[in-house]
MIVEX-563223 format. One record per residue: x, y, z of N, C-alpha, C, O in turn. Coordinates in steps of 0.2 Angstrom, whole numbers, plus 5000, padded with zeros to 4 digits. Layout:
BEGIN
XYZXYZXYZXYZ...
This chain:
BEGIN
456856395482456456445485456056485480455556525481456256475475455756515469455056475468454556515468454856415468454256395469453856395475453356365475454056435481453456455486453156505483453456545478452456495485451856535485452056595488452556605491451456655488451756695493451556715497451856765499450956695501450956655509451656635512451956675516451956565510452456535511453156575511453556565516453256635506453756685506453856725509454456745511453356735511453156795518453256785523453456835526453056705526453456695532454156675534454356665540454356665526454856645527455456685528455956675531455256745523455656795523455756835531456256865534454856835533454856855541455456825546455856855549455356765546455856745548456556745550456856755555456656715542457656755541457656845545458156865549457156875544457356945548457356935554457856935558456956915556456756915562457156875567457056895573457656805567457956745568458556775569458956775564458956805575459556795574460156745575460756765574459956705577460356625579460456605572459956585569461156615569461056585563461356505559461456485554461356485566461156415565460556385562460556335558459856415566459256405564458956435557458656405553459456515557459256515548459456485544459056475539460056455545460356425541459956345540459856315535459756335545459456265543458756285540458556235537458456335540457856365537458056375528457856345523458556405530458656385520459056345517459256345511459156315522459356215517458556185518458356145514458256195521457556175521457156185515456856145511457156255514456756275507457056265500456856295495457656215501458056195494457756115492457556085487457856095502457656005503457155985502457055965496456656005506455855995508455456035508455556065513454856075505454656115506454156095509454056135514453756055509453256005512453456025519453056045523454056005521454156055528454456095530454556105536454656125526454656205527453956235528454056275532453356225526452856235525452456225531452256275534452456175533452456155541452656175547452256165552453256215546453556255550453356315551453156345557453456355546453356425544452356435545452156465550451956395540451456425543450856405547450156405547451256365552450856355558451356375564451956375563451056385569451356415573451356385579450756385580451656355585451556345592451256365597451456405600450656325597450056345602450356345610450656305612450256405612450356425620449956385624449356415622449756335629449256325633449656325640450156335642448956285644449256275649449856225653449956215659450056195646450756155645451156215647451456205652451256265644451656305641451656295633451256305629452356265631452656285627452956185627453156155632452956155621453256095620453256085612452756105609453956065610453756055604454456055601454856085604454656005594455456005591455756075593455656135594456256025593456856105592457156105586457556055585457056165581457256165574456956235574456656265578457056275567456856325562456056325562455656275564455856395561455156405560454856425567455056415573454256445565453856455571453256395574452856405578453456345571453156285574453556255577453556195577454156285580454756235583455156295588455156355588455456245593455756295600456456315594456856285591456456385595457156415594457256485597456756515600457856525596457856575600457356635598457156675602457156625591456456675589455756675591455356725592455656595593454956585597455156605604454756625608455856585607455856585613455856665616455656675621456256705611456156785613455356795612455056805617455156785605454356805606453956765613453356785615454156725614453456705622453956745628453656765634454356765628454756795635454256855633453656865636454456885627454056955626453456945629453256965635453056905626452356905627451956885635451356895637452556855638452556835646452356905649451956915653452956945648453457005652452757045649452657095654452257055643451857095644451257075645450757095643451157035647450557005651450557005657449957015659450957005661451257005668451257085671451657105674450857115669450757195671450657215675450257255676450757175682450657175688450857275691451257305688450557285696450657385696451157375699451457435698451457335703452257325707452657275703453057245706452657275696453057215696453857215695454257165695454057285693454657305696455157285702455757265703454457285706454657285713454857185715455257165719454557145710454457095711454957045708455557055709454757005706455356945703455156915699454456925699455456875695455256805693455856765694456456785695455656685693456356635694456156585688455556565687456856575684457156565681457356485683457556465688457356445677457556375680457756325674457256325670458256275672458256245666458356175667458256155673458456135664458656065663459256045659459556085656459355985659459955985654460155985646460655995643459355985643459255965636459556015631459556075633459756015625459856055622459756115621459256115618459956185623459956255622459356265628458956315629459356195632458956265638459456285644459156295649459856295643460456345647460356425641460256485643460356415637460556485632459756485632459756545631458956465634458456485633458356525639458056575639458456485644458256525651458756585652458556625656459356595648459756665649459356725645459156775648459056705638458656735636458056775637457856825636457656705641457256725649457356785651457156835649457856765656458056825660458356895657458356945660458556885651458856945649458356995647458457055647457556955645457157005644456757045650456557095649456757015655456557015664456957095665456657155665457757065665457957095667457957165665457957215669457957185657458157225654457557285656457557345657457057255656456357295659456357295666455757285669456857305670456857325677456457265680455957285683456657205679456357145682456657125687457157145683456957105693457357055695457456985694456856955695457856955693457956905691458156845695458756845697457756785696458056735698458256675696457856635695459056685693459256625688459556605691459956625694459256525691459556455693460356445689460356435682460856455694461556455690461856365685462256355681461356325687461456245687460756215686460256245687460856145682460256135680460056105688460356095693459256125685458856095692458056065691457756075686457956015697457455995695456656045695456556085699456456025689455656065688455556075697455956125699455356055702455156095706455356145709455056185712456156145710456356205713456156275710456456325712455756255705455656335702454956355705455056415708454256325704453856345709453856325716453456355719454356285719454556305725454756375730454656385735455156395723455656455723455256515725455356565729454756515719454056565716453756585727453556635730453756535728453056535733453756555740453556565745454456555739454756565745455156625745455356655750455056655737455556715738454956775736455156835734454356745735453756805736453656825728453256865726454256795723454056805716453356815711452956765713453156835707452856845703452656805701452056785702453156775696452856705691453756655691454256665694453556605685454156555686454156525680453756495678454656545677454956485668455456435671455956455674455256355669455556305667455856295661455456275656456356295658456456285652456656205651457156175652456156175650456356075650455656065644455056095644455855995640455155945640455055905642454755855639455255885650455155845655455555785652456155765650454855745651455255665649455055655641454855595639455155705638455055695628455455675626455955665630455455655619456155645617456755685617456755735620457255675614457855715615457755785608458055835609457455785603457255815601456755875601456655915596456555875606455955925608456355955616456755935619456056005615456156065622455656105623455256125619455656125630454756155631454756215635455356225635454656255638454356325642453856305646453356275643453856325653453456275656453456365663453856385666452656385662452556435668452256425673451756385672452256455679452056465685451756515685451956555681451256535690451056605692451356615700451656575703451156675702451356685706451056635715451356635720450456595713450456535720450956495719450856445722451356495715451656425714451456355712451656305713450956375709450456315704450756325697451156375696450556285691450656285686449956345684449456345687450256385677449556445676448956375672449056315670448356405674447856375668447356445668447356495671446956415663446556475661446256545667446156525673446156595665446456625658447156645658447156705657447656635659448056675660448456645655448956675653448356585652448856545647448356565638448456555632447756605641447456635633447856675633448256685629447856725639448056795638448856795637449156855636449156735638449856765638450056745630450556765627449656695626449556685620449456735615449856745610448956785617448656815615449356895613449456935608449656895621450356945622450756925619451156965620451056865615451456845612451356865604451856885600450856845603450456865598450756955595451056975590450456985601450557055600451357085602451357145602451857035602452457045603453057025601453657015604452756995591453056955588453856975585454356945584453757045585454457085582454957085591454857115596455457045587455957055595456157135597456357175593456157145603456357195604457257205607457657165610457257275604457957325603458557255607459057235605458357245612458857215618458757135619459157095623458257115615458057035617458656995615458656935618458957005613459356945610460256955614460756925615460057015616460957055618460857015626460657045631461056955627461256935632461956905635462156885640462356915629463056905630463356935640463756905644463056985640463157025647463056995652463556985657462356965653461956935658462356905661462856875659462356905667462856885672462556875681462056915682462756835684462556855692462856895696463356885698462256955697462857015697462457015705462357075707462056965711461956975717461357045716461057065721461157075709460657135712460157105707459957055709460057125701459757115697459457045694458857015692460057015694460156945692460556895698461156895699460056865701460256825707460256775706459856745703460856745710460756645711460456615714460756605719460056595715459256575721459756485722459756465728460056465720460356385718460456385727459956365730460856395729461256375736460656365741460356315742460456435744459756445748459256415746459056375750458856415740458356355739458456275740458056235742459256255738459256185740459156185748458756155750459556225751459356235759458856225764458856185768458356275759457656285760457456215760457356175765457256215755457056155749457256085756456956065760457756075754457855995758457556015767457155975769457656065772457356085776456456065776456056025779456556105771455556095772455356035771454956015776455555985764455255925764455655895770455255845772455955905773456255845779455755865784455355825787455655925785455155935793454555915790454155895794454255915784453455895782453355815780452855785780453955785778453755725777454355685780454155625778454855675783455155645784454755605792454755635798454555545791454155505797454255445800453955425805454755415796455055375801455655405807455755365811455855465806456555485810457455455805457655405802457655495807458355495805458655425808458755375804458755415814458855345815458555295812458855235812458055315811457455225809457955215800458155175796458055275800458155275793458855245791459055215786459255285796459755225794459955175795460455155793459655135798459355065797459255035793459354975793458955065786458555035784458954965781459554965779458554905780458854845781459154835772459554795771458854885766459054875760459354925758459554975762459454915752459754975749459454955741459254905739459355015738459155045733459355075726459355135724459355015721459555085714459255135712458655135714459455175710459255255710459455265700459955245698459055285696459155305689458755385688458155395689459155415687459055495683458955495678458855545675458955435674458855445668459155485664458755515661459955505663460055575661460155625663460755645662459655655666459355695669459655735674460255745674459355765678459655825684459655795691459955815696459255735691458955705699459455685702459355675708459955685700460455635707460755685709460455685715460955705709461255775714460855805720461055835725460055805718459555825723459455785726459455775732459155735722458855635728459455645731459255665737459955645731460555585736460655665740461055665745460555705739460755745747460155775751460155795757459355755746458855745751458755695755458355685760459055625751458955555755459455555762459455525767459855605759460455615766459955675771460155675777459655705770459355765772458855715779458755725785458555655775458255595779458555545785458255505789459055555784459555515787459755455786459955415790459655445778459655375775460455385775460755435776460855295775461455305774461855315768461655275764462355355767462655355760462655295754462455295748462855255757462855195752462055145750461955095748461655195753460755185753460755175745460855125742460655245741460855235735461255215729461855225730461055185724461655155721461455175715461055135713461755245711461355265705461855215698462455205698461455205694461655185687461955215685461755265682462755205684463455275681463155295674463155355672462755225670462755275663462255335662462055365657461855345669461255375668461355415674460855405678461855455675461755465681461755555682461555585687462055585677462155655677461855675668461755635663461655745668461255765662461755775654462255805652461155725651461655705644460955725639460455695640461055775634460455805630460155735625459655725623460855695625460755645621460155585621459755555617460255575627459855525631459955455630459555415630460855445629461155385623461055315627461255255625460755315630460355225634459555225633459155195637459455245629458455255630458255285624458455345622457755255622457455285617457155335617457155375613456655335623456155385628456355395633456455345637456455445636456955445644456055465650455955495655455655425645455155405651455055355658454955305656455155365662455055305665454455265667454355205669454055325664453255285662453155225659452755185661453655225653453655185649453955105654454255065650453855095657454255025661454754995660455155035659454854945659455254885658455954925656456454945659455554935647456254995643456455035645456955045642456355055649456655115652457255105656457655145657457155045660457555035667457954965667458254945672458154945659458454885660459054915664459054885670459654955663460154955665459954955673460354925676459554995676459354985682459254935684459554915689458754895682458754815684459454775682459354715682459854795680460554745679460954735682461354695684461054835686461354855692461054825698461454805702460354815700460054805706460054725705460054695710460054685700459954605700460954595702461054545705461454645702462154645702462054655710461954605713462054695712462054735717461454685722461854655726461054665723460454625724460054665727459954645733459754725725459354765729458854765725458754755719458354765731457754735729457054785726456454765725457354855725456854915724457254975718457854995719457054985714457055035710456755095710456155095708457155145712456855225709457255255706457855255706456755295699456655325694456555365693455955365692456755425692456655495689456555495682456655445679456255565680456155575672456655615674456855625680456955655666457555695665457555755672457955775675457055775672456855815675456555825682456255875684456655775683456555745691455755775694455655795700455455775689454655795692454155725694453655735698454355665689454055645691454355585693454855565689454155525698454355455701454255395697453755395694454655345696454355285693454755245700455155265704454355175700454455125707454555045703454255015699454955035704454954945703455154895709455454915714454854835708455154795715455354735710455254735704455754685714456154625712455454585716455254585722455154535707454654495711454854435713454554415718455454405712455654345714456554375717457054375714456554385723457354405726457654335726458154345729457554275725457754225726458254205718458754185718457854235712457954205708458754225705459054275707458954195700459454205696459354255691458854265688460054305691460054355686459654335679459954275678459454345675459154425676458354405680457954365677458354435685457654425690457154465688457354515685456554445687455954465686455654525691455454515696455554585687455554655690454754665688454454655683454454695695453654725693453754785695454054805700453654835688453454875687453054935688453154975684452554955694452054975698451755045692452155085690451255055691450955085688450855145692450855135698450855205690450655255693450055245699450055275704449655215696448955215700449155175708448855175713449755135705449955065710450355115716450155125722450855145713451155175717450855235722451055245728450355285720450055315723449555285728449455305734449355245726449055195732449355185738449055195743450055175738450555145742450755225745450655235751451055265741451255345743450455355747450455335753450055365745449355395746449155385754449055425759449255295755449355275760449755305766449555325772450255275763450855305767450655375770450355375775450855415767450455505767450155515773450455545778449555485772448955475778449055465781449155505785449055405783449455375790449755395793449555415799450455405790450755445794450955505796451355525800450255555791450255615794449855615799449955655804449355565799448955575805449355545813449255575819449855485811449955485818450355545819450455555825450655585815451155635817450855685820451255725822449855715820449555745821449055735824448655775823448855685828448455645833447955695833447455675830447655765835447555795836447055835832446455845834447455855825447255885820446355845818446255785820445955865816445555865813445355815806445755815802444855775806445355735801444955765795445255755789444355805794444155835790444555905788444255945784445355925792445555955787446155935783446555975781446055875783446555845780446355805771445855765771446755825766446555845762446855805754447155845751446755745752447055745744446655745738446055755737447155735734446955765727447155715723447555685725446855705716446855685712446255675704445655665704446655665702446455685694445955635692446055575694445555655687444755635684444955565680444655525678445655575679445655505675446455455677446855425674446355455686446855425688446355395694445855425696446655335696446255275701446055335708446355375711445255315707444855325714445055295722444655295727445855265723445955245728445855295733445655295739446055345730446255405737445555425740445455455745444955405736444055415737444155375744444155395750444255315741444055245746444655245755444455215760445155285753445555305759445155335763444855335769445055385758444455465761444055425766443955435772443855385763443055385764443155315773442855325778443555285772443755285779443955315783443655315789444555345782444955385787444655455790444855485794444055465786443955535788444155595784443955645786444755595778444855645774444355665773443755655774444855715769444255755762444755735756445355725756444155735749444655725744444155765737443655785735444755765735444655815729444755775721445255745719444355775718444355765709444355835706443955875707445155825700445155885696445055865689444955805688445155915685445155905680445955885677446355935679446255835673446955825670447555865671447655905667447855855675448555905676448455935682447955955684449255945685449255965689449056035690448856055695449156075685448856135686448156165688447956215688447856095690447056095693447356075700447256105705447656025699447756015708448356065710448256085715448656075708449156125711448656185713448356175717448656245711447856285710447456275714447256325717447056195715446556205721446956185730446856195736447456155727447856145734448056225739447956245745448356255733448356325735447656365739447756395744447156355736446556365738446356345746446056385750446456285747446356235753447056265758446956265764447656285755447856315761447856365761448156385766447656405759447356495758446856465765446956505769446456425767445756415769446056395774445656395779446456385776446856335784447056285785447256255789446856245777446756165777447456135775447856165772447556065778448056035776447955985771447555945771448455985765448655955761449155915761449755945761448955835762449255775764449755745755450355735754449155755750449555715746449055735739448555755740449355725733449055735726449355695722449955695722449055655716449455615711449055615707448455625708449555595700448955585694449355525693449955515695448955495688448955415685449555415681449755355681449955485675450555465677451055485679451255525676451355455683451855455689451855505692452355495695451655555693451655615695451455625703450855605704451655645708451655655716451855705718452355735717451155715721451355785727451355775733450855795736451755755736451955735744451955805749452455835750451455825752451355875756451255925753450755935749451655995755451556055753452056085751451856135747452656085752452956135750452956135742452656185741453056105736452956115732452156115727451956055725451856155725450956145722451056135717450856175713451656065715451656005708451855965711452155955716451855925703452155855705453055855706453455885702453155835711454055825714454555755713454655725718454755745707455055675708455555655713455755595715455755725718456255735722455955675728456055615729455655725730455255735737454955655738455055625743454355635731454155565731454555495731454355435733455255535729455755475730456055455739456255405742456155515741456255515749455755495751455955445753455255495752454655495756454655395752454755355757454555375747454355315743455155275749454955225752455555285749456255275752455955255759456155195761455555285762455655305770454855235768454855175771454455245764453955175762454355115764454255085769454855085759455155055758455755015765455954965766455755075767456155065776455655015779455754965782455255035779454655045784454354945781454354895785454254945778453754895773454454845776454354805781454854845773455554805774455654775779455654715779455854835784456054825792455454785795455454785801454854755792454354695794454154635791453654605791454654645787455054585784454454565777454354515776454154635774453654635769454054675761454554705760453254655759453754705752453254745751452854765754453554795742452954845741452354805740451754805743452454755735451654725733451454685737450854665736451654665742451054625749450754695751450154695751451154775753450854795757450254825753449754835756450454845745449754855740449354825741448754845742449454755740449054695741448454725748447954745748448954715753448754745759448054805759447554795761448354855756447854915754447354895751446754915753447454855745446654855741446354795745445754805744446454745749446154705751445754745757445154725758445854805761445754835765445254895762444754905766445454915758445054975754444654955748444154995747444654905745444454885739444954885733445254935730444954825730445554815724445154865717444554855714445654925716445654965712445954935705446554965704445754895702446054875695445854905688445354915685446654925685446654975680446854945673447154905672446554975669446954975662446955035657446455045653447455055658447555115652448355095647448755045647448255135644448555125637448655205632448455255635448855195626449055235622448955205615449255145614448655235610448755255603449155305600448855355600449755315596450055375594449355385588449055355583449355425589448855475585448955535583448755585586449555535576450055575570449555625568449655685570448855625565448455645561448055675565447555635566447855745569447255775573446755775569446255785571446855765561445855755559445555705560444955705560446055665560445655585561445455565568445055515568445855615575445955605579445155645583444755635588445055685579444255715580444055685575444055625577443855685568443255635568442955555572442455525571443755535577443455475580443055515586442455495587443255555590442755595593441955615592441455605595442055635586441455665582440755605581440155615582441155545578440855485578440455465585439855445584440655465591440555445596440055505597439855495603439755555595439555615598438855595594438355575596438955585586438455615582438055525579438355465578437555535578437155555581436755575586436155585586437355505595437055525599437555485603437755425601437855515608438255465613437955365613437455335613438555345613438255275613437655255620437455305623437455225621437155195625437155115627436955095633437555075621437855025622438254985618438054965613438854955619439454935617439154845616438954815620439254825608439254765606439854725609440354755611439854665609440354645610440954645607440954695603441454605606441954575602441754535597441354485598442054545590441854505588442354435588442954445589441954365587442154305585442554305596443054285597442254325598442454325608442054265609441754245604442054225615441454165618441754205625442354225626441154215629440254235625440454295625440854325629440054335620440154385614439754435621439254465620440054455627439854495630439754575629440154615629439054595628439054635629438754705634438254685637439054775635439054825638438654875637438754905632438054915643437654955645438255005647438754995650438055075644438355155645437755155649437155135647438055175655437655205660437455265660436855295659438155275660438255385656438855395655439355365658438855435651439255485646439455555650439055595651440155555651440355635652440855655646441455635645440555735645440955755638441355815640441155865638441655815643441955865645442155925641442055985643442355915635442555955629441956005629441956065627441355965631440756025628440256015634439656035634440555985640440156025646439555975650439155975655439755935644438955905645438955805650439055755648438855815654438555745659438055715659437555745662437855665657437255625658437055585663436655545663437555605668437655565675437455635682437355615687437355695680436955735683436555775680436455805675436055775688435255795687435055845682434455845678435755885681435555945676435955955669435856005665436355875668436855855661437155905660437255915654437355945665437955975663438355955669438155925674439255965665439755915669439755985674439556045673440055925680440655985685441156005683441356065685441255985679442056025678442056085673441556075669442456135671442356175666442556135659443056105658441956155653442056135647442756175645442956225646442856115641443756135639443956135631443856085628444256175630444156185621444856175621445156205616445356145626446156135623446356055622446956035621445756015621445855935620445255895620444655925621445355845619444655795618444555745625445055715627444055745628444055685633443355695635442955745636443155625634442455575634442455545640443055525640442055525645442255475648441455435648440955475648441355365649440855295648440955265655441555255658440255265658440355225663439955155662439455165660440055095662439755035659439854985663440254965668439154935662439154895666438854835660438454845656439154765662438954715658438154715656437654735660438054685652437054695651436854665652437054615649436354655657436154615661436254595667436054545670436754645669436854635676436654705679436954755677436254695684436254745687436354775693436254835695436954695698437154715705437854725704438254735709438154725697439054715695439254775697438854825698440054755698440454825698440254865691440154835686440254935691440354975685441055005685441455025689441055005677441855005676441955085672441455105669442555115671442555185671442855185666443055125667443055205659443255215654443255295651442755325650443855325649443955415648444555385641445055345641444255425635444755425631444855495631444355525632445455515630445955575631446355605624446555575619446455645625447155675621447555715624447355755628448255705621448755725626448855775624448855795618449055815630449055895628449955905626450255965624450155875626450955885625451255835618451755845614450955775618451255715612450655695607450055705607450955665602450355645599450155585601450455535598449655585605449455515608448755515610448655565614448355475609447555475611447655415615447755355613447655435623447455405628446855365631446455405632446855295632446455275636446555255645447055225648445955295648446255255655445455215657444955225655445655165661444955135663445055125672445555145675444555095675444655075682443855015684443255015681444054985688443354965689443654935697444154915698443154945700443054935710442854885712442354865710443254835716442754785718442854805725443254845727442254775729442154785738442754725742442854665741443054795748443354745749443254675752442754645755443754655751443654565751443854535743444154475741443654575740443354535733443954535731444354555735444254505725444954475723444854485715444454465712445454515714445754565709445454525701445254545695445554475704445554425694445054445689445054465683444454415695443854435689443754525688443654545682443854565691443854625689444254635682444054635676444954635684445554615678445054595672444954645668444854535672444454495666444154535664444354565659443554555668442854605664443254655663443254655657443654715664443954775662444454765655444554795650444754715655445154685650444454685643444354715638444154635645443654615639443254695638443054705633443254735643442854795641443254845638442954885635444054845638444254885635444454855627444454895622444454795628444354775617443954805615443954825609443354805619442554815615442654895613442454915608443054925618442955015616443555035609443455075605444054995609444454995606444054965598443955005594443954895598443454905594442654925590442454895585442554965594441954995593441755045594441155055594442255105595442355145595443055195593443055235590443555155597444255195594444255195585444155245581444455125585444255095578444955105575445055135570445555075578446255115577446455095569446655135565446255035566446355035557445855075555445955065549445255115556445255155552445355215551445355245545445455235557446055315559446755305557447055355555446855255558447655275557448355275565448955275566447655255568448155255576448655195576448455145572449055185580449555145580449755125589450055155593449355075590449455055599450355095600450755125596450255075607451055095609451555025608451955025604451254975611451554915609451654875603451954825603451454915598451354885591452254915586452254895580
């Protein structure tokens, strides 16, 4: 400790005062005996508030979740929220199973409370939506998640709602940054939670009544086949929580459908909340295959021919089907991509809202989906009569305008982004792993009992709508300098205009940039007045290339967005390219496959950055 600077000293010293959990000091000064390279790391950077919230290790320092950043962001919430009644008002309170978000959501509440807040603490972990579900049903204020959804087990996050029940986005995720800031010394009572208790006035159980609610609402807004149909249904189903909190809500919502008990058949090693996450290296289910072996070994045992997935925190769905049910253990499982399965939900949605509302309008019927997930829901649109909406990345844009559309009278059918994420109807304005698994369930009856599967009936969809073929991916991208200068590259001198081929490829195809949209800095070259629709955005990087082979002028054009993740370190690619229906998937495949080498090499440029594919 005697070789810190006194920068370094200053914060460190702030710290130990300021930190009363003295597990975390304690690891703060064996830090500065071991490492000081990161000690330094920790101490003087600090965790950026957006409109993630809050993600990030759990350890010592103000670059990591512990109870000193988690009291300073309550503080800075609780003075941001200066609403003129908000005494009168509430917030709710909600956690997951991961390490110390039981002890972080108490501290929550304890600062809520102490300032004449009322309080709604979830007594038990629950999943991410019953917290903004909660928000919009008990007339509350705002809403804290304490989860990092599907991170590693290492990390833990703060996750807010405002008072629609949408996730916050600007401004209110500067301004509560900004009140954190200004609320850095904990105050007299932040920490004195020992008391906190459900004492019915101050500090409420919302758990009982919200499940009530909660299964109530999705069954009357989405349940469309009928309870009878459903106990029918001619299969049965593994179910994996991954860990997580999901099994206790799916299987009394699939009961809430009228599915029969032995419907699901969840994964024992995976079935209740373990911080450890001891089957999974990533408790993503995005991730495919890996994630879901133990699933696929129960369902090839069992011979069920469908898999559903929750993330720890049951916000979001993953889908698999058995491609060959004939075969011998271990049977070959397809995996369905976010884009895949929204397609199929998307569908479902529509249809079936419509026959349940013959009447309705079809111009007030309404989905959503994000700027860098499959345009199928356009292509429904644009037959059925909907309306559809493109946001910008996160649900916190589609939650938020959904809100907006039913402020206006209008119904919202369905919302998804490309990963895995679904908003089946309305009662929750985010993604619900709950809800999209009943509703995916009630798919799966239906597809079945006609003696089909999910991928005929996708097959189905895009042959009728147009085959939406996708390819996205990931680079971990460690280093954000090099992750902006590959940005910067692509801007300066001048957006590309066209992509060389592959090298040593037959034939060495190459690709026209139609246009360029920079979202980062506002700018479109694909409208009249090059500026984007969407608001420029200074909390990440994303470019999108729309291209078409050279020399061809009647081809499908294909879409290309490279991204950066607001929560991992990872620079994202998503791509899509359209064929008209009729047209047949392959050659699309081909050309989107060959055009993503070409971005990857002539632009990503991943050995000279330093990026590392996901697969690698």
């Amino acid at each position: 400790m005697q070789n810190m600077d006194s920068k370094l000293k200053l914060a460190f010293d702030e710290y130990i005062l300021l930190e009363q959990n003295v597990t975390f000091r304690n690891e703060l000064i064996n830090l500065a005996q071991s490492s000081p390279a990161d000690l330094a790391k920790r101490l003087l950077n600090r965790m950026e508030f957006g409109t993630a919230g809050l993600r990030a290790r759990i350890g010592a320092g103000f670059a990591c979740m512990n109870d000193l950043t988690l009291v300073q962001t309550g503080q800075g919430l609780f003075s941001y929220m200066q609403f003129p009644d908000l005494t009168k008002r509430s917030i709710v309170v909600g956690f997951d199973g991961r390490h110390h978000s039981d002890r972080w959501a108490r501290l929550t509440a304890n600062i809520f409370r102490r300032k004449g807040v009322k309080v709604y603490l979830y007594s038990a972990v629950t999943p991410t939506p019953f917290v903004p579900f909660a928000i919009r049903r008990l007339g509350a204020a705002a809403g804290v998640m304490v989860t990092a959804s599907h991170n590693p087990k290492e990390d833990n996050g703060y996750k807010v709602y405002w008072d629609n029940g949408a996730q916050i986005k600007s401004p209110h995720d500067r301004g509560i940054a900004d009140a954190i800031i200004a609320n850095l010394k904990p105050w007299e009572f932040s920490y004195d939670f020992d008391d906190l208790k459900h004492d019915g006035d101050q500090v409420v159980d919302p758990l009982a009544e919200m499940q009530a609610a909660y299964y109530e609402a999705q069954t009357e807004q989405l349940r469309y086949n009928g309870t009878q149909a459903n106990s029918a249904c001619p299969v049965r189903v593994v179910y994996t929580a991954m860990h997580g909190v999901g099994t206790r809500y799916v299987t009394s919502l699939m009961s809430s459908f009228g599915f029969p008990d032995n419907f699901l058949i969840s994964v024992p090693e995976q079935a209740w909340p373990d911080p450890e996450f001891p089957t999974v290296r990533f408790p993503n289910p995005e991730e495919g295959r890996s994630c879901l072996d133990l699933a696929c070994r129960l369902a090839d045992k069992e011979g069920c021919p469908v898999i559903l997935a929750n993330d720890p925190d049951a916000d979001r769905l993953a889908v698999a089907e058995v491609v060959d049910a004939g075969a011998s253990a271990p049977r070959p499982w397809r995996v369905f991509t976010g884009n895949e399965t929204a397609a199929l939900l998307g569908w479902w949605c529509l249809t079936s809202f419509k026959r349940r509302h013959p009447q309705m309008p079809a111009e007030s019927q309404h989905m959503l989906f994000s700027t860098v997930s499959s345009r199928i829901l356009a292509a429904l649109a644009r037959r059925e009569g909907a309306q559809v909406h493109e946001t910008l990345t996160g649900f916190k844009y589609m939650g938020n305008e959904a809100h907006r559309l039913l402020g206006a009278g209008q119904q919202v059918v369905f919302a998804f982004e490309e990963a895995i994420g679904f908003m089946c109807g309305s009662a929750v304005l985010d993604k619900d792993g709950v809800s999209a698994a009943a509703v995916c369930a009630e798919l799966v009856n239906r597809v079945y009992s006609e003696g089909k599967t999910l991928a005929a009936k996708l097959a189905e969809i895009y042959a009728e709508y147009g085959w939406h073929v996708t390819n996205n991916g990931y680079f971990f991208a460690h280093d954000p300098t090099e992750t902006k200068a590959m940005f910067a590259a692509m801007r300066d001198p001048a957006y590309p205009t066209q992509l060389p081929g592959i090298d040593h490829a037959d034939p060495p195809k190459a690709y026209d940039v139609l246009s360029v949209r920079d979202v980062s800095l506002g700018f479109d070259s694909g409208q009249p007045d090059r500026r984007c629709v969407f608001p420029a955005s200074s909390g990440g990087e994303m470019l999108t290339l729309v291209c078409r082979p050279v020399g061809v002028t009647d081809g499908a054009t294909a879409t290309v967005t490279l991204r950066t993740s607001g929560t991992e370190p990872k620079l994202k690619w998503y791509s899509e390219i359209v064929g008209s229906p009729g047209c047949g998937p392959e050659p699309l495949r081909h050309q989107l496959d060959h055009l993503i080498r070409c971005v990857h090499q002539h632009l990503v440029r991943p050995e000279l950055h330093g990026f590392k594919r996901m697969d690698q």
